[in-house]
DSSP file (Angstrom, degrees, kcal/mol; ACC not computed):
  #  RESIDUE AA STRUCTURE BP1 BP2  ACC     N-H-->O    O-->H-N    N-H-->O    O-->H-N    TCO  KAPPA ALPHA  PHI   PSI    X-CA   Y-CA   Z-CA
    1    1 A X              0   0    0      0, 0.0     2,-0.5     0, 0.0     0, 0.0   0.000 360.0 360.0 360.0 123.8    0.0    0.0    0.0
    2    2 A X        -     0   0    0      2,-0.0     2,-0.3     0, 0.0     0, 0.0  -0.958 360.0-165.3-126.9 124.8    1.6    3.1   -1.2
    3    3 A X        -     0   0    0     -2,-0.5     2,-0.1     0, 0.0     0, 0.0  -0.992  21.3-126.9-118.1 137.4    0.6    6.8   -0.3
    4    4 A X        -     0   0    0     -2,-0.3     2,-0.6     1,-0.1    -2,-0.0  -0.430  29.1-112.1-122.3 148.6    1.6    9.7   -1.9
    5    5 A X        -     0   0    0     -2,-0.1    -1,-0.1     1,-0.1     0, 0.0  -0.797  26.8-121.3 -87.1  96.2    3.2   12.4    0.2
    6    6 A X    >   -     0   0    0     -2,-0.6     3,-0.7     1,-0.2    -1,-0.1  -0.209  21.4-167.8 -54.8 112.3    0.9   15.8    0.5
    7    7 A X  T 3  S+     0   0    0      1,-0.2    -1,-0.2    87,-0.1    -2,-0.0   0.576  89.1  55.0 -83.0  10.9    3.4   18.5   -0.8
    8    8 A X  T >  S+     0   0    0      3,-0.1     3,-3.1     2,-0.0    -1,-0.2   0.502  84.7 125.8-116.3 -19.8    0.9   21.3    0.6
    9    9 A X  T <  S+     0   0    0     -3,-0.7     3,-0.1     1,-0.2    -4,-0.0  -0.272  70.9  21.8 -60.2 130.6    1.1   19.5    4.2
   10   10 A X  T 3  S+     0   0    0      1,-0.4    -1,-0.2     2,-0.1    -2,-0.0   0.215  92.4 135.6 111.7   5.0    2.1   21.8    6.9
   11   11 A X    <   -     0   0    0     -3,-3.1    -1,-0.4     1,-0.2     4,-0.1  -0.296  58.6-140.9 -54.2 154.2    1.0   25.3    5.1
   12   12 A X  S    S+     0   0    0     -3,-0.1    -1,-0.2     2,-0.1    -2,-0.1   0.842  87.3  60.4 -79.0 -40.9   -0.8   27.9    6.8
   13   13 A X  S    S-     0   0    0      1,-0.1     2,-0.2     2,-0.1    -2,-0.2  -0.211  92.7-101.1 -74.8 155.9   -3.1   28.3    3.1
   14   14 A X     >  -     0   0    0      1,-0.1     4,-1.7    -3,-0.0     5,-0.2  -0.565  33.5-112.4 -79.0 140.0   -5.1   26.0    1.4
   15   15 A X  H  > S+     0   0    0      2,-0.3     4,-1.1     1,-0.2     5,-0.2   0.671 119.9  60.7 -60.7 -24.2   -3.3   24.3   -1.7
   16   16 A X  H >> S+     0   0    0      1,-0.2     4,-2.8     2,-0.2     3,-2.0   0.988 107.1  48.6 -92.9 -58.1   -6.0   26.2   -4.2
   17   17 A X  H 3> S+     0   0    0      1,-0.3     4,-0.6     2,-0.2    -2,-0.3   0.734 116.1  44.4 -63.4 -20.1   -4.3   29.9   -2.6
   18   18 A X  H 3X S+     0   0    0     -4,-1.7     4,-1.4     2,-0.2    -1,-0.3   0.770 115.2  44.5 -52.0 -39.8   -0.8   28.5   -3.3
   19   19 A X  H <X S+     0   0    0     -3,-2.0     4,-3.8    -4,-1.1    -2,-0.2   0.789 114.9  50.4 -85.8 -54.4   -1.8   27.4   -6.5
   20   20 A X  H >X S+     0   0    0     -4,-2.8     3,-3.5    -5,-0.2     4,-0.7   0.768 114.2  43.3 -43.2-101.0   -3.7   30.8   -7.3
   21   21 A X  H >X S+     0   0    0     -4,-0.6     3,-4.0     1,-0.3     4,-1.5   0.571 115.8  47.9  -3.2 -98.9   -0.7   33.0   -6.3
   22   22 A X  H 3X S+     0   0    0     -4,-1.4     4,-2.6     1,-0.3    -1,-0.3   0.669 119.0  45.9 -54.7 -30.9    2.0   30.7   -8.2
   23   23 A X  H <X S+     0   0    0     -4,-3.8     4,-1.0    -3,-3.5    -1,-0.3   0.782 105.3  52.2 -74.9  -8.6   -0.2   30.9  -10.9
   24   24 A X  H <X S+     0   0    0     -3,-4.0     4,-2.4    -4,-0.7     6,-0.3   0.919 113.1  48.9 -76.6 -75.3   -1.0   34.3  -10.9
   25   25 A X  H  X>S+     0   0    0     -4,-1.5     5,-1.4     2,-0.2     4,-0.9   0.910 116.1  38.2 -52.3 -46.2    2.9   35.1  -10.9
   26   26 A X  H ><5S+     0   0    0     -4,-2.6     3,-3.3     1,-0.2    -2,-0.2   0.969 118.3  43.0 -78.4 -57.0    4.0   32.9  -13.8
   27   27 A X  H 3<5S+     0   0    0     -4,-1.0    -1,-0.2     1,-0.3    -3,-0.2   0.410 126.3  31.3 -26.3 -37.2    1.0   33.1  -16.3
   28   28 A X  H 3<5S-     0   0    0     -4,-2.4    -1,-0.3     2,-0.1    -2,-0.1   0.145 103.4-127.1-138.9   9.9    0.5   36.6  -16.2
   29   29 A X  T <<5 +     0   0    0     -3,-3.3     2,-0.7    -4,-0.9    -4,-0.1   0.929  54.0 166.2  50.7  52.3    4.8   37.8  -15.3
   30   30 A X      < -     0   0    0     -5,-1.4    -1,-0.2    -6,-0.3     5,-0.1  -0.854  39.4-107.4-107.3 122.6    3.3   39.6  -12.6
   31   31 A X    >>  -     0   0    0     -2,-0.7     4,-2.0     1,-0.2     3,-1.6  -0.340  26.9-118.0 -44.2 138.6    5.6   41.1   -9.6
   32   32 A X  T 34 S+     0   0    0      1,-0.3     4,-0.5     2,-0.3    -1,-0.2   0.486 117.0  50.6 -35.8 -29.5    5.4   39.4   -6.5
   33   33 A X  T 3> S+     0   0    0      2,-0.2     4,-0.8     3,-0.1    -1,-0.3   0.330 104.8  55.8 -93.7  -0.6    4.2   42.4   -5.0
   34   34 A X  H <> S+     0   0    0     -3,-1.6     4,-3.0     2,-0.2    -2,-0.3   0.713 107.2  48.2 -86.1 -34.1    1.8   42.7   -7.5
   35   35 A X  H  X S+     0   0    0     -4,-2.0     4,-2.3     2,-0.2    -2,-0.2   0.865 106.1  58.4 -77.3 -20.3    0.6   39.4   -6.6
   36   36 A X  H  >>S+     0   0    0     -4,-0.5     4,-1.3     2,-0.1     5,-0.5   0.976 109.8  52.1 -61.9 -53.7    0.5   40.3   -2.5
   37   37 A X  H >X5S+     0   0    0     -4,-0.8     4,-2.7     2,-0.2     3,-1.9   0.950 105.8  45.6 -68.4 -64.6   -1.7   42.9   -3.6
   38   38 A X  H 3<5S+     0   0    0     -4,-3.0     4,-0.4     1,-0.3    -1,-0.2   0.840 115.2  52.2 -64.9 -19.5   -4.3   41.1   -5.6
   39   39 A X  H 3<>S+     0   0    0     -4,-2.3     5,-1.2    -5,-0.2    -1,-0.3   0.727 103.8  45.3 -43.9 -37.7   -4.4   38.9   -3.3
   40   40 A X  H <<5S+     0   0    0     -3,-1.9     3,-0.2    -4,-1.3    -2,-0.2   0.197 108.1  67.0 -98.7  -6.3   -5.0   40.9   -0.1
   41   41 A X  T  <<S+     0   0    0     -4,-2.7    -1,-0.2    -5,-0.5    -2,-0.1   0.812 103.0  46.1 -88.6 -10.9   -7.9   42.8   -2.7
   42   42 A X  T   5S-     0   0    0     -5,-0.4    -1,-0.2    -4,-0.4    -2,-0.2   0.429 134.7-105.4 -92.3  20.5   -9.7   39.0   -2.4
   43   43 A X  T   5S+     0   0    0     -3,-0.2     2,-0.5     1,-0.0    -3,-0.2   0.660  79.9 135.2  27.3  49.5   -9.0   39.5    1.5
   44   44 A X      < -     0   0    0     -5,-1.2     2,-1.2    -7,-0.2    -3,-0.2  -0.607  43.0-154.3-117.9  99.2   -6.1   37.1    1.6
   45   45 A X        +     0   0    0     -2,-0.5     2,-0.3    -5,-0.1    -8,-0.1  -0.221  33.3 135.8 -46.9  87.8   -3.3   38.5    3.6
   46   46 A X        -     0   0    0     -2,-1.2    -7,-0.1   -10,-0.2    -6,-0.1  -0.949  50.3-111.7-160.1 131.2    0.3   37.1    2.8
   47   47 A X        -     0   0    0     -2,-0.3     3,-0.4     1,-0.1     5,-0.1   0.181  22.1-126.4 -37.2 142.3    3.6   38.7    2.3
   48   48 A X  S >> S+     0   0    0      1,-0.2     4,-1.7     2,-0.2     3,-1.0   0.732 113.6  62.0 -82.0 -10.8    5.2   38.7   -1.1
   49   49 A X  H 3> S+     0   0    0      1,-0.3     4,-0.8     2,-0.2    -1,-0.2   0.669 102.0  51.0-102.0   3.3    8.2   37.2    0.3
   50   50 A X  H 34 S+     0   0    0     -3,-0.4    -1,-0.3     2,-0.1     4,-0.2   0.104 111.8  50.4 -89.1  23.7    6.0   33.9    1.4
   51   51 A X  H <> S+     0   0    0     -3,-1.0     4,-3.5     2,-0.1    -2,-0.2   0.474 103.1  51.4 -97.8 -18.3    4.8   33.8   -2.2
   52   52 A X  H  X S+     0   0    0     -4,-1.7     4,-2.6     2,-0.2     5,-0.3   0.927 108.9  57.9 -66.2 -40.4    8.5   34.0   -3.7
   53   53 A X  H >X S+     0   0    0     -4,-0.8     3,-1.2     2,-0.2     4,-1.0   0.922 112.4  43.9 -50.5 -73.1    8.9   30.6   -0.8
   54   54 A X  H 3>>S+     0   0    0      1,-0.3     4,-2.7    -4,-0.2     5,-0.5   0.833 108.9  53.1 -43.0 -41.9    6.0   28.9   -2.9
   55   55 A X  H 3<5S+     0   0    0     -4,-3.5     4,-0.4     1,-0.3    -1,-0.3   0.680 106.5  53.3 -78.6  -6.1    7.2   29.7   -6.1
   56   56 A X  H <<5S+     0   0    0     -4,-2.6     4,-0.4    -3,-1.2    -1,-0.3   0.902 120.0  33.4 -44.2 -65.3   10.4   28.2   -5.1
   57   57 A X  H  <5S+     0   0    0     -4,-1.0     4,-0.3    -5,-0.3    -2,-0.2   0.906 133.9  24.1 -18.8 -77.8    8.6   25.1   -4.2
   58   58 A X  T  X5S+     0   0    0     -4,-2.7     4,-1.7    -5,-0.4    -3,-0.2   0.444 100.4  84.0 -92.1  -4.9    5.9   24.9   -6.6
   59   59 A X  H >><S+     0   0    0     -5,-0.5     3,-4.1    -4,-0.4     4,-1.5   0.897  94.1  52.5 -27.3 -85.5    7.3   27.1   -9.6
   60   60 A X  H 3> S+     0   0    0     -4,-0.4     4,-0.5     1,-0.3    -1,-0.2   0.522 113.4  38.6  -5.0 -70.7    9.1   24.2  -10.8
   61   61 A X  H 34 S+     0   0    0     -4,-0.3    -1,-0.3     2,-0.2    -2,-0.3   0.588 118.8  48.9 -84.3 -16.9    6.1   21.8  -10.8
   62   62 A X  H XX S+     0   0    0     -3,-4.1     2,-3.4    -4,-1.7     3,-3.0   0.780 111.5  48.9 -82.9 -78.1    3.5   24.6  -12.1
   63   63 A X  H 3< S+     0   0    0     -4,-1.5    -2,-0.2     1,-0.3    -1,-0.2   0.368 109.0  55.4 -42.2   1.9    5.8   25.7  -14.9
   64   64 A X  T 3< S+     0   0    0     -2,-3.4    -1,-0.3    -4,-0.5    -3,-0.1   0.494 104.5  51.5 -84.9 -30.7    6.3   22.0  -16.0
   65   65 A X  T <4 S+     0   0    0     -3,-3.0     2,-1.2    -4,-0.2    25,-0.6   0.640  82.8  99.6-121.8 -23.4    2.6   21.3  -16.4
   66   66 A X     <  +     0   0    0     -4,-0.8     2,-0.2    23,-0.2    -1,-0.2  -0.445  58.2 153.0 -78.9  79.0    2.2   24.4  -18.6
   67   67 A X        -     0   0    0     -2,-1.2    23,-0.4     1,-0.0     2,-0.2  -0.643  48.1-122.4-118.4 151.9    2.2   22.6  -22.4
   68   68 A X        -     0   0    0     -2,-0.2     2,-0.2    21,-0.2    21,-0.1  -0.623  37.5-171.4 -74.8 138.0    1.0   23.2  -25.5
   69   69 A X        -     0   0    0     19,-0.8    17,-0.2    17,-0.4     3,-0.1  -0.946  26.3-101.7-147.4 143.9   -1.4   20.2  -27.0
   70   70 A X        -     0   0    0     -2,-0.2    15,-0.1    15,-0.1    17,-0.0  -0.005  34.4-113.9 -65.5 152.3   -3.0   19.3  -30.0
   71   71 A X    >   -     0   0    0     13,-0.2     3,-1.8     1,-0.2    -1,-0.1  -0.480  34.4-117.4 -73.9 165.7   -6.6   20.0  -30.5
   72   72 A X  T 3  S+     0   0    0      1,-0.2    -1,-0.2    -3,-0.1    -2,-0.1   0.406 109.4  62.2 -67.5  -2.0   -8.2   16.4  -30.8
   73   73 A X  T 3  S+     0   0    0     11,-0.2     2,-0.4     2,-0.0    -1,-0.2   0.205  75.5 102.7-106.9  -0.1   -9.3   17.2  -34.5
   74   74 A X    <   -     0   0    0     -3,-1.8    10,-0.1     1,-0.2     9,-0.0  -0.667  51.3-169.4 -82.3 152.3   -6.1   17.7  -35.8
   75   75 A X        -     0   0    0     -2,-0.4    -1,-0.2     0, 0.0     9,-0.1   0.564  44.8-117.3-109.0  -1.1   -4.9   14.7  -37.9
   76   76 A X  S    S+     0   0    0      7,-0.2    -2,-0.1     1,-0.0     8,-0.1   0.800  81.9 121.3  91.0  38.1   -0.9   16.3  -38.0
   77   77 A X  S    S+     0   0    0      6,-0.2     2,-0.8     2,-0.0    -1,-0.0   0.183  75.4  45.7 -88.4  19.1   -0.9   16.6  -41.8
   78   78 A X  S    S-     0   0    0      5,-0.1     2,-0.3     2,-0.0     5,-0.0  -0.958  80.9-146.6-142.2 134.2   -0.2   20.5  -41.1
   79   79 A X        +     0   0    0     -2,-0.8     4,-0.3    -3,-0.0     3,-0.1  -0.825  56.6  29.9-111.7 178.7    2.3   21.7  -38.6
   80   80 A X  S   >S-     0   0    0     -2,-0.3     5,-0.7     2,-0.1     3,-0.3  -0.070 103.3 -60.7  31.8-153.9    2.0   24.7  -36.5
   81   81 A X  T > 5S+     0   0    0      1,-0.2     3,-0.7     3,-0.1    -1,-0.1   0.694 127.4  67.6 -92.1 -18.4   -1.2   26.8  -34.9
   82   82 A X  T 3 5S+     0   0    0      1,-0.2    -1,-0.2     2,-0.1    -2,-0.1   0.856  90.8  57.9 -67.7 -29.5   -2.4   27.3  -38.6
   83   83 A X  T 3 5S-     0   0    0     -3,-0.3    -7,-0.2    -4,-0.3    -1,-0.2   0.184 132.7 -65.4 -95.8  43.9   -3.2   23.7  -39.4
   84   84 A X  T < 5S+     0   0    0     -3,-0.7     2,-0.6     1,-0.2   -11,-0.2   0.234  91.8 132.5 125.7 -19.0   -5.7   22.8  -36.8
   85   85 A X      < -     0   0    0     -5,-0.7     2,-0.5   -15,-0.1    -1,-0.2  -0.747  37.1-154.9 -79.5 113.0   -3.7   23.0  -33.7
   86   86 A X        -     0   0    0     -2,-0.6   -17,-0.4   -17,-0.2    -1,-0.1  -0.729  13.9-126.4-135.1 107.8   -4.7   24.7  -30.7
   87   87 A X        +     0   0    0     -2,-0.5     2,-0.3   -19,-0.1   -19,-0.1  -0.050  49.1 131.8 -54.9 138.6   -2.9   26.3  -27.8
   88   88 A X        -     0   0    0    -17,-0.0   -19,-0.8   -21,-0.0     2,-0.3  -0.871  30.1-154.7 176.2 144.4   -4.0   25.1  -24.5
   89   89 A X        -     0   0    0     11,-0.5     2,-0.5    -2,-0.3    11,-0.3  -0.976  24.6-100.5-152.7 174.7   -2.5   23.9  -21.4
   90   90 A X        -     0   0    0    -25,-0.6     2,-0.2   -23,-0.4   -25,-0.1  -0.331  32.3-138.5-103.1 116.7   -2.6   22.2  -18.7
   91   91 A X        -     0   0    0      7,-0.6     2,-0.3    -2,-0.5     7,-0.1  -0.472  28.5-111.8 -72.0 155.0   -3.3   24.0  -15.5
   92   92 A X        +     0   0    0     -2,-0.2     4,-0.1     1,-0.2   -30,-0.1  -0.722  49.9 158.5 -94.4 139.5   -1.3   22.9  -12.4
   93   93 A X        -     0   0    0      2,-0.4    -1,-0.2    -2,-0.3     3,-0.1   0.121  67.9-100.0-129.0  -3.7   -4.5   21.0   -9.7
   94   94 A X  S    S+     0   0    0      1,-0.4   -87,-0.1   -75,-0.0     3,-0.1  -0.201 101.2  59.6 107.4 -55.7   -1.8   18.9   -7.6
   95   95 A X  S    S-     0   0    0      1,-0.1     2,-0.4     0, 0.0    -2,-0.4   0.032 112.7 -36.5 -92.8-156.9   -2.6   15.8   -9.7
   96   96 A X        -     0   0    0     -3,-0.1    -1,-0.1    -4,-0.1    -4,-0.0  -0.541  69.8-130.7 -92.5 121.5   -2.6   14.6  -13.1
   97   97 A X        -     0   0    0     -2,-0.4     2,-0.3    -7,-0.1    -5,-0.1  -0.261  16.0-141.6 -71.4 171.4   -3.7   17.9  -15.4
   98   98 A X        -     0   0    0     -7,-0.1    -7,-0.6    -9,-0.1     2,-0.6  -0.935  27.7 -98.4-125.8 133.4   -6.3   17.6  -17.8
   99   99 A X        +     0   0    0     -2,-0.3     2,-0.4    -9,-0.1    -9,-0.1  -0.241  54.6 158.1 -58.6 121.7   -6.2   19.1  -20.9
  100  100 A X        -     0   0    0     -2,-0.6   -11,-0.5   -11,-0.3    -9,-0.1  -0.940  42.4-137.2-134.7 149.7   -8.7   22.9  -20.8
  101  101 A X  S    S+     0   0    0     -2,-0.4     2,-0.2   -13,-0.2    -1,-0.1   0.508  92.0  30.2 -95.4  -0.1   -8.3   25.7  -23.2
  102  102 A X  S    S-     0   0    0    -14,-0.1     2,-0.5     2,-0.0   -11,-0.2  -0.907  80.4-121.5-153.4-163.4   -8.7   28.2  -20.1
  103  103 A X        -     0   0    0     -2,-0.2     2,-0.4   -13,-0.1   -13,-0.0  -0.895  25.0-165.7-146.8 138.3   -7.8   27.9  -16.4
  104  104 A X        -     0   0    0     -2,-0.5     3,-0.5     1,-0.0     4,-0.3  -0.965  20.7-144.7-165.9 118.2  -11.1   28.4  -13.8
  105  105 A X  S    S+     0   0    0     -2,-0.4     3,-0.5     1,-0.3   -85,-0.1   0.599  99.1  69.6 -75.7 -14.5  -10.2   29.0  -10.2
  106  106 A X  S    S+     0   0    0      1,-0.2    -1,-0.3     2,-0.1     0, 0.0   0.909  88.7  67.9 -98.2 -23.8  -13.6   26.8   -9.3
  107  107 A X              0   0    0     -3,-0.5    -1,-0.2     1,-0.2    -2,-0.1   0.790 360.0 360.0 -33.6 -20.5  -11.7   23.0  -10.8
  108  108 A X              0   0    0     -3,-0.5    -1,-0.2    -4,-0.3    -2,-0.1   0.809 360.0 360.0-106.7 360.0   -9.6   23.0   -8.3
């Protein structure tokens, strides 16, 4: 019996405000104090220099999960975004992403 080790264990936040925040920063090349701010405008209070700690942590493993895939209609007679292919990537949830063509704070 094998259990997989909760990287989120022993945060004060919940995994979806870690996940917000680190996404927040890379997606949208947003300052670290720009992300303390929009945060503390949804009323969550936390320091820009505990969101640089997550993105140390979790960077890694969000910026990994953020891939281009083909739309399911392409048959690959065409290369690039002109013959049928469609940008979209996989939002970071903790587990194994699923391909969406946009990123919705209520999946996770």
């Amino acid at each position: 019996m094998s259990t997989s080790i909760n990287p989120y264990r022993g945060f004060r936040f919940p995994a979806a405000i870690i996940n917000e925040a680190v996404r927040l920063y890379h997606c949208f090349s947003l300052s670290l104090r720009e992300v303390e701010l929009i945060l503390a405008a949804r009323g969550i209070e936390v320091s820009y220099e505990t969101i640089r700690e997550w993105d140390l942590r979790f960077g890694r493993d969000f910026a990994n999960t953020l891939r281009f895939c083909d739309d399911p209609g392409n048959d690959g007679s065409s290369g690039g975004f002109g013959g049928g292919a469609t940008a979209m990537y996989f939002p970071f949830t903790g587990g194994r992403p699923e391909c969406v063509s946009e990123f919705s704070m209520g999946s996770t």
